[in-house]
N, C-alpha and C positions, 0 to 999 in steps of 0.2 A: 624651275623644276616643277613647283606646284602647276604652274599653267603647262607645262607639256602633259601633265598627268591628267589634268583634267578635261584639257585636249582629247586626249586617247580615247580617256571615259567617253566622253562624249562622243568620239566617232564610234567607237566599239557600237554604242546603246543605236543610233541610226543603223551600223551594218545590221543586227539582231531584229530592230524593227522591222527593217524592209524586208529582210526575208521571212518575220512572220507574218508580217500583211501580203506579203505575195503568196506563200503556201496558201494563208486563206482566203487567198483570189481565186486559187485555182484548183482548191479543193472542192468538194460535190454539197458542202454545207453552206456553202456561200449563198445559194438561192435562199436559204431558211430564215438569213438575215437578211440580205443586201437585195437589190435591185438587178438581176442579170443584166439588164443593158446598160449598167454603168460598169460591168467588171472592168472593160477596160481604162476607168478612172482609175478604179483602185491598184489597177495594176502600175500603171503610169506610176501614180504617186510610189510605189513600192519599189518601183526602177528609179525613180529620184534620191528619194533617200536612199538606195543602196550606192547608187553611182557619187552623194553626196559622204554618205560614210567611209568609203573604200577612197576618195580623194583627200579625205582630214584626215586620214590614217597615213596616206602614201608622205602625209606634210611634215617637217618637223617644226611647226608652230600652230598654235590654235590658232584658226581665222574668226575670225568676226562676222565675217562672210557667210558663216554656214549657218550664223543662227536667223541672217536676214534674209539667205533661200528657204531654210526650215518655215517661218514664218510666210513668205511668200507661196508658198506649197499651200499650205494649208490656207490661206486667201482667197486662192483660186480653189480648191475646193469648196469653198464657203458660198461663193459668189455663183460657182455653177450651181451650185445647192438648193436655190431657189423652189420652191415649192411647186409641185405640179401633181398634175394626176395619170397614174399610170395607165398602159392601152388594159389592163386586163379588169378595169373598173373604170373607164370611159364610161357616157352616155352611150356612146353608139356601140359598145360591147355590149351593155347592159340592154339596146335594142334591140341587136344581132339574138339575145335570147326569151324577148317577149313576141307571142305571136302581134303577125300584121296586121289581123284581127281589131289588136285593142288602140293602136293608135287611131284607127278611123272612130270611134267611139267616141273622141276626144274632138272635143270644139277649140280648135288650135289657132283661131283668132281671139277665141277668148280665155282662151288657158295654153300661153305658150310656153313652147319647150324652155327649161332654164333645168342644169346641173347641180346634180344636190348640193358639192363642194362651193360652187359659185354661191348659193344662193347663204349657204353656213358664212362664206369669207366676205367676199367681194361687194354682194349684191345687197347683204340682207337691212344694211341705215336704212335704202331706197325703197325694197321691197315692202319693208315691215312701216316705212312712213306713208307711203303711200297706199297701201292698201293694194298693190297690184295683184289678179292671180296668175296663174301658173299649172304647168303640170312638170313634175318631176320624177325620179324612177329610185327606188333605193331599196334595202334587204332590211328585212323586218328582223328585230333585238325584243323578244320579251325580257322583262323586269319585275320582277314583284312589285318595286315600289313606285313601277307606271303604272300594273292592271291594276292598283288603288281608285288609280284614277279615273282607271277605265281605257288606258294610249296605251301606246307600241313607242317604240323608238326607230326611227328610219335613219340609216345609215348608210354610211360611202366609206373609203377609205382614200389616205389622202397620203402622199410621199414628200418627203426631204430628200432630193440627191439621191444616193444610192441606199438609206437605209430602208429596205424592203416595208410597207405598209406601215410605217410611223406614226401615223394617227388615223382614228375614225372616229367619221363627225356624224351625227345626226339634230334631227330636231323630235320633240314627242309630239305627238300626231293622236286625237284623243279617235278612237273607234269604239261602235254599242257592241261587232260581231267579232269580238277578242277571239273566240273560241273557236273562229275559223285561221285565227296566224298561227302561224308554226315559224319558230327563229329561223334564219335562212332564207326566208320566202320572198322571192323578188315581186314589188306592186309598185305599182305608178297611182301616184296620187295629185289629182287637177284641186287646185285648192288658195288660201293664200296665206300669209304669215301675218298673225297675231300677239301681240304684247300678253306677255306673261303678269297674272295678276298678282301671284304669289308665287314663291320659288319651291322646288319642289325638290328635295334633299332624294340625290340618288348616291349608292355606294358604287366603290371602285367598281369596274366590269371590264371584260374584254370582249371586243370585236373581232374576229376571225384573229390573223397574227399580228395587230396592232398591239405597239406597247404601250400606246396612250388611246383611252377611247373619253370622247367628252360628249354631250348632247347640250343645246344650246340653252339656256338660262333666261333668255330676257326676250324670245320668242317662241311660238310653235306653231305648226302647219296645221290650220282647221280648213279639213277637207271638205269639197262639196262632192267629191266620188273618188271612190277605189277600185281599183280591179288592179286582179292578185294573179297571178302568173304560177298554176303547179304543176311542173309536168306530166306528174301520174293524170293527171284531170285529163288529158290529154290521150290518153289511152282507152282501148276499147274493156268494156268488160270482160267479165272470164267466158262466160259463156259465146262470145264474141272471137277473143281471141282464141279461143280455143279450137273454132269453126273456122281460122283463117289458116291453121295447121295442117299437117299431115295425118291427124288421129281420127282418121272419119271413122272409127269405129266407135271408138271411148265418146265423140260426141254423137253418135247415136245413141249411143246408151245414154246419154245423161239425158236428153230428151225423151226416152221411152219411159227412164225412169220418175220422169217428174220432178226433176232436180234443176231442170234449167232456171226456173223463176227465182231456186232458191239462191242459185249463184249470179242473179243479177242484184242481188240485196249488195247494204251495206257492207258485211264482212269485218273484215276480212278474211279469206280463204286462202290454202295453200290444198294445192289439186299434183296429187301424184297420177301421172297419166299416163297408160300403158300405150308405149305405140302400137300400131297393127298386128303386127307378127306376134307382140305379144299376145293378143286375148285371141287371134288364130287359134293358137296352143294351149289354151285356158283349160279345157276341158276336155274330153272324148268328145262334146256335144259340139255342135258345128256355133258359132257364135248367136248367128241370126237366129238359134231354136233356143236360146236361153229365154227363160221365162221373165216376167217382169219383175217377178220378185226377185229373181235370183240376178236380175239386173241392178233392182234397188241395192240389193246386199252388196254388191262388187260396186258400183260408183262410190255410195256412203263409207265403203272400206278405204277409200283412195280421196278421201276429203278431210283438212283437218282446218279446225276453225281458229284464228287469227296467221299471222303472214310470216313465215320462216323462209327467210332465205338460206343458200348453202350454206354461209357462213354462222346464222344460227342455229343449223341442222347438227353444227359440229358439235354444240354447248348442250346438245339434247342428248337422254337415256330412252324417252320414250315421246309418244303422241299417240291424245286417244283423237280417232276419226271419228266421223258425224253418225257412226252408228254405235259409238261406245268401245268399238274394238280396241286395246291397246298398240298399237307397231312399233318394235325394236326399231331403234337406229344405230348402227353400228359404225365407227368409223375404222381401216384396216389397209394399213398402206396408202392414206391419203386417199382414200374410197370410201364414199359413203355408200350404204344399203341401208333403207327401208326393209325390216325383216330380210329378204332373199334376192330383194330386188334392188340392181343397181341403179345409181342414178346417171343417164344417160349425158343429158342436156337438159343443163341448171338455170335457175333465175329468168325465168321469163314473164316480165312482167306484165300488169291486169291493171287495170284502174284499179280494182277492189280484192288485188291478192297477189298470187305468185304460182308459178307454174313450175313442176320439174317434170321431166320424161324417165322412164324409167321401163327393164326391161329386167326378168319377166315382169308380169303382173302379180299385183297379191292375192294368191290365194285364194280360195272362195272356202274352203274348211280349213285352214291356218289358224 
């Protein structure tokens, strides 16, 4: 009697399992954890154990059988489990988003290509006794207790089976121009791995959604060049892009006004820009006969210095622009206005800002 009960129990706990590993197969949360290209593992396994539980139930004796398929399930998971690297942190993803640019830069007979994971697992007895160099690609981790040092931590992520980014590996990487990395920032570094003289105590951290992040201990990559990959770098300036738009009025005026230089500086700037039809209707006065001063006054009213995108537009009551004026920002049904003026066509980004359109114009005695 005890072994039929225990029986049951135990089929029961498999039917209840597999149907909650299958619900979390194929519910929208699964990505958050798991690996989407293995869902169909887990789902398999989830159809195993159910078809395993629903056959010890239909039984009237415990098998013995079930605990040695149970056990074999989970083998074959183990074994396919094997460590790898997923396509969406490949090397060659991670080239697909550096220009083509920076690999011609690179002496790739004498600093060849090698995988950050490879060179953290596989590669690194060889690398690091030998002395060989390299160039490899990975996303920059500040740390307070590397800028000590004066390094960054260069990072990958690295998969088990299906558990979605399970570890991220790096090496510390000592750089003088700290103050130009920003976490996130994808560089490729030509360089070679060096024996750690003294160990260097870092606290827990995480890496993007890694639940384990580690950086290597008994070496570190002293580089002989960097180059950093940002995409705003990559974009024209304000006064650039603004001259690639449809607004050839608003950037006439900013050139009449004398304002073009200032919006080639560092910045950052956030530029509320009237399209045409706006500043048509600006005045009784025909646009072309507006004076320069009254030019000056209307560009500086529509200039606010650091970089608000829509979604920091919403966290804002006010912004004073480059002539001191204050402008309401209201938000009202999911619409933002700039005092009276809507904002058309948001986020357009500058090297050195952000661009919105907006229609009317503001004001010139508001």
């Amino acid at each position: 009697m005890n072994k039929r009960i225990y029986g049951l129990c135990e089929a029961a706990f498999l039917v209840l399992l597999g149907i909650a590993i299958l619900w979390f197969a194929l519910s929208k949360n699964y990505g958050l954890l798991m690996n989407v290209r293995f869902r169909w593992l887990t789902v398999t396994g989830a159809a195993l154990l159910l078809v395993m539980g629903l056959f010890a139930l239909s039984t009237r004796q415990k098998r013995p059988s079930i605990n040695s398929l149970v056990f074999a399930l989970v083998l074959l998971v183990t074994l396919v489990g094997k460590p790898y690297l997923p396509d969406a942190n490949s090397m060659s993803m991670m080239e697909s988003s550096l220009p083509a640019g920076l690999w011609n830069q690179v002496d790739l007979t004498r600093f060849p290509r090698k995988a950050l994971q490879d060179l953290y697992s596989k590669e690194i007895d060889q690398m690091g006794r030998t002395g060989a160099s390299f160039t490899t690609i990975g996303v920059v981790k500040r740390l307070e207790a590397l800028d000590k040092h004066g390094s960054l931590a260069l990072m990958t992520s690295m998969m088990f089976c299906c558990i979605a980014d399970a570890l991220a590996v790096g090496f510390r990487v000592p750089y003088e121009e700290l103050e130009n990395m920003e976490d996130g920032q994808l560089i490729m570094v030509s360089g070679k791995l060096v024996q750690e003289q003294a160990e260097i105590t870092l606290p827990n951290f995480r890496f993007g959604r890694a639940t384990m992040s580690s950086v290597q201990k008994d070496y570190y990559i002293q580089p002989e060049k960097i180059m950093s990959y940002n995409r705003l770098d990559q974009l024209p300036l304000l006064p650039d892009q603004l001259s690639a738009q449809t607004n050839r009025l608003f950037s006439e005026a900013i050139k009449a006004s004398g304002f073009e230089e200032a919006l080639e500086e560092k910045g950052p700037f956030t530029v509320f820009v009237p399209v045409d039809q706006a500043l048509e209707t600006l005045s009784d006065m025909p646009f072309e006969e507006l004076s320069p001063e009254a030019l000056k006054r209307l560009v500086s009213s529509h200039i606010v210095r650091g970089k608000f995108y829509s979604r920091d537009l919403m966290e804002c009551d006010t912004l004073e622009a480059l002539n001191g004026r204050l402008l309401q920002v209201k938000l009202a049904n999911g619409k933002l206005r700039i005092n009276q003026s809507r904002l058309l066509l948001k986020d357009t980004e500058a090297r050195n800002g952000v661009i919105h359109y907006i229609y009317p114009a503001i004001a010139l005695d508001e």
